[in-house]
C-alpha positions as CSV (number, residue, x, y, z in Angstrom):
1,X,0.0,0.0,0.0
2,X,1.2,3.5,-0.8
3,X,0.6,6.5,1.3
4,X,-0.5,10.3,-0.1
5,X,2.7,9.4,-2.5
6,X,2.0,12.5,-4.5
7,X,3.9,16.0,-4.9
8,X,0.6,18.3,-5.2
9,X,-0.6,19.5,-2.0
10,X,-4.6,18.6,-1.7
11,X,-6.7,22.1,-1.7
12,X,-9.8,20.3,0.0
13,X,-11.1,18.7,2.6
14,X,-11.7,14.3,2.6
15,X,-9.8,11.3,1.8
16,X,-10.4,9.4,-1.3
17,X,-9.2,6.0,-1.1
18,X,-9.0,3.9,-4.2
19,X,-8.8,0.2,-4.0
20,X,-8.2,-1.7,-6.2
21,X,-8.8,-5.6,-6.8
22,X,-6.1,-7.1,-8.8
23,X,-2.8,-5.7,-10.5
24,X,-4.9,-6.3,-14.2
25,X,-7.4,-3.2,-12.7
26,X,-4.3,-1.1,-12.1
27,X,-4.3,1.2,-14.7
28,X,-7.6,1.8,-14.6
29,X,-7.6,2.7,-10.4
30,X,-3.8,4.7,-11.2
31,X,-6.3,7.0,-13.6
32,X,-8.8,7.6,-10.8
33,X,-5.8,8.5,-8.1
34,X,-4.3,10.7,-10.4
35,X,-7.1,12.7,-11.6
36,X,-8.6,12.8,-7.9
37,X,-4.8,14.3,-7.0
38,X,-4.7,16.8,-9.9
39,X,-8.2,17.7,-8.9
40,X,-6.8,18.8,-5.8
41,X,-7.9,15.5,-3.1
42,X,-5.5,13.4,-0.9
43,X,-5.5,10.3,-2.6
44,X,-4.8,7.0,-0.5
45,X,-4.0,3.7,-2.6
46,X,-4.3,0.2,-1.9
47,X,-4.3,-2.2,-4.6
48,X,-4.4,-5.8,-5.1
49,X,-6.5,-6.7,-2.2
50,X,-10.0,-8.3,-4.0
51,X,-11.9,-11.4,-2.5
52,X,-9.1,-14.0,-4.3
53,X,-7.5,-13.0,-1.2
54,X,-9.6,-11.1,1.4
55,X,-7.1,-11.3,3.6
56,X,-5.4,-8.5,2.3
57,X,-8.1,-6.1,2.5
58,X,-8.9,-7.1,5.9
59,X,-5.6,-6.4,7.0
60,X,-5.8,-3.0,5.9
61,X,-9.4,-1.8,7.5
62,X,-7.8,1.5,8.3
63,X,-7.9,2.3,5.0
64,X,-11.3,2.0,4.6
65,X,-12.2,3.1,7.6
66,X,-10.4,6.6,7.6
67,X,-11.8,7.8,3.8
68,X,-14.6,9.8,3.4
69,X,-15.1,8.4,-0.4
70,X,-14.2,5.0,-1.9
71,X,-13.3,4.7,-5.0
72,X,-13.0,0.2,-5.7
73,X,-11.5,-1.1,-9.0
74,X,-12.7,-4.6,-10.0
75,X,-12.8,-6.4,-12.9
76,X,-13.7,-10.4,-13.0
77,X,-17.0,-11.1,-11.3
78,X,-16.6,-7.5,-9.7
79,X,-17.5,-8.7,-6.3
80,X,-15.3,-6.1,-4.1
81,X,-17.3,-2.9,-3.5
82,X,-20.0,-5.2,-2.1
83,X,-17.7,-6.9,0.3
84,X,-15.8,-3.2,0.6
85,X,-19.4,-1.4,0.9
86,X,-19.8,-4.1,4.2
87,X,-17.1,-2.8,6.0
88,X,-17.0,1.5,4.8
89,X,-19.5,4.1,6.7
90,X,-19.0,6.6,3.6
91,X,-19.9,6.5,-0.6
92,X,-18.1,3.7,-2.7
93,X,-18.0,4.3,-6.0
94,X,-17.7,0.9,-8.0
95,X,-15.8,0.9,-11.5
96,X,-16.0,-2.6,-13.5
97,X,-12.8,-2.9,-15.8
98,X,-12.6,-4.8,-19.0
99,X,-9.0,-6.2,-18.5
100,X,-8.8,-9.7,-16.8
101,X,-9.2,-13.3,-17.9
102,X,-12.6,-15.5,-17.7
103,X,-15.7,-15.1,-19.0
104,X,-15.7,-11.3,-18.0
105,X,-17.3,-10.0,-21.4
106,X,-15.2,-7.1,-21.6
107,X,-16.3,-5.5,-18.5
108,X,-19.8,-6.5,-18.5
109,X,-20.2,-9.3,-15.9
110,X,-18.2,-6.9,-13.2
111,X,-20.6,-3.9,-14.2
112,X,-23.7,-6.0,-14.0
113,X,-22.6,-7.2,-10.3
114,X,-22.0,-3.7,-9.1
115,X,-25.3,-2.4,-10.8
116,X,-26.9,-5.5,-8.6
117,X,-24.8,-5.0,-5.4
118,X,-27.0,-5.6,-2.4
119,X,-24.9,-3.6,0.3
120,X,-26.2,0.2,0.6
121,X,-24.2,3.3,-0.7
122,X,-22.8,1.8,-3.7
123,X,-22.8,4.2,-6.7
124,X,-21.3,2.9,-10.4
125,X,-19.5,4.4,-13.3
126,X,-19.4,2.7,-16.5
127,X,-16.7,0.4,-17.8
128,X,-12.8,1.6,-17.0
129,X,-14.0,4.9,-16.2
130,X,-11.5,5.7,-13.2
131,X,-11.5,9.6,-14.6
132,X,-15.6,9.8,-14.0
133,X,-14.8,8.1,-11.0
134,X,-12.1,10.5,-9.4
135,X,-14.2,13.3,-10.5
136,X,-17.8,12.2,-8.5
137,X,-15.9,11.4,-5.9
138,X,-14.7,14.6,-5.9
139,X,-18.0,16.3,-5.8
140,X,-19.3,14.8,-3.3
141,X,-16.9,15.8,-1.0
142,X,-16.7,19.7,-2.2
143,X,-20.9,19.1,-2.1
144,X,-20.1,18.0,1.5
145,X,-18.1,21.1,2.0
146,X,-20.2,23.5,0.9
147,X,-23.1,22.4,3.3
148,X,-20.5,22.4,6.3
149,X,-19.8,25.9,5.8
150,X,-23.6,26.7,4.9
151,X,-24.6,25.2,8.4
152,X,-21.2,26.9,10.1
153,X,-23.0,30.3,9.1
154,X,-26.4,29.6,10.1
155,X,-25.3,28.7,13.5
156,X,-22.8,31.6,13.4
């Protein structure tokens, strides 16, 4: 896992964490970190971690559990956000790839899944869109801003 590894100093508020399930997905979550970074976010990674070996997520929790957004990269059956939806108290936003072996159908099977996730909060993008990702995850969170500092002012 790799920590806030970039140069650019974040200009708001939150922690978007991207996770990703398998090395295949990382180009497609390395597109959401960067663009959430260049968009001004802290940006915490943690990739290959999906349900081939839970293990590995479970051992980093505190990932999940300190971001305000989620951002999960999965490909294959695309059964992660669900499981990462189970542990998080904050959005996840689901992005089905098209690169992987099986019968993945370019991306189709994993977007299917995460359209028919049964754990609450999950939100999806389309296939290997980790830029459309980055950039609704950044919303909410400046969306989240803006109605602290509404209700700082009211009170105020």
């Amino acid at each position: 896992m790799r920590h806030y590894s970039s140069k650019i100093e974040p200009k708001y508020h939150g922690n978007i964490s991207i996770i990703s399930a398998g090395t295949a997905d990382l180009p497609i979550a390395e597109e959401a970190a960067v663009t959430a970074e260049l968009c001004g976010f802290k940006v915490q990674r943690l990739w290959d971690v999906g349900v081939a070996g839970i293990h590995r997520l479970l051992n980093n929790r505190h990932a999940i559990a300190s971001a305000s957004v989620l951002i999960v990269v999965a490909g294959m059956e695309g059964a992660l956000p669900s499981v990462v939806a189970g542990l998080a108290n904050c959005p996840v936003i689901a992005v089905p790839t098209s690169i992987g072996y099986g019968a993945s159908f370019g991306g189709l099977a994993p977007l299917l899944t995460m359209l028919n996730s049964c754990a609450a909060g999950v939100g999806v993008v389309n296939i290997d869109n980790g830029f459309g990702a980055a950039v609704l995850a950044g919303q909410i969170l400046r969306t989240a801003e803006k109605l602290r500092l509404a209700s700082s002012q009211e009170w105020g």
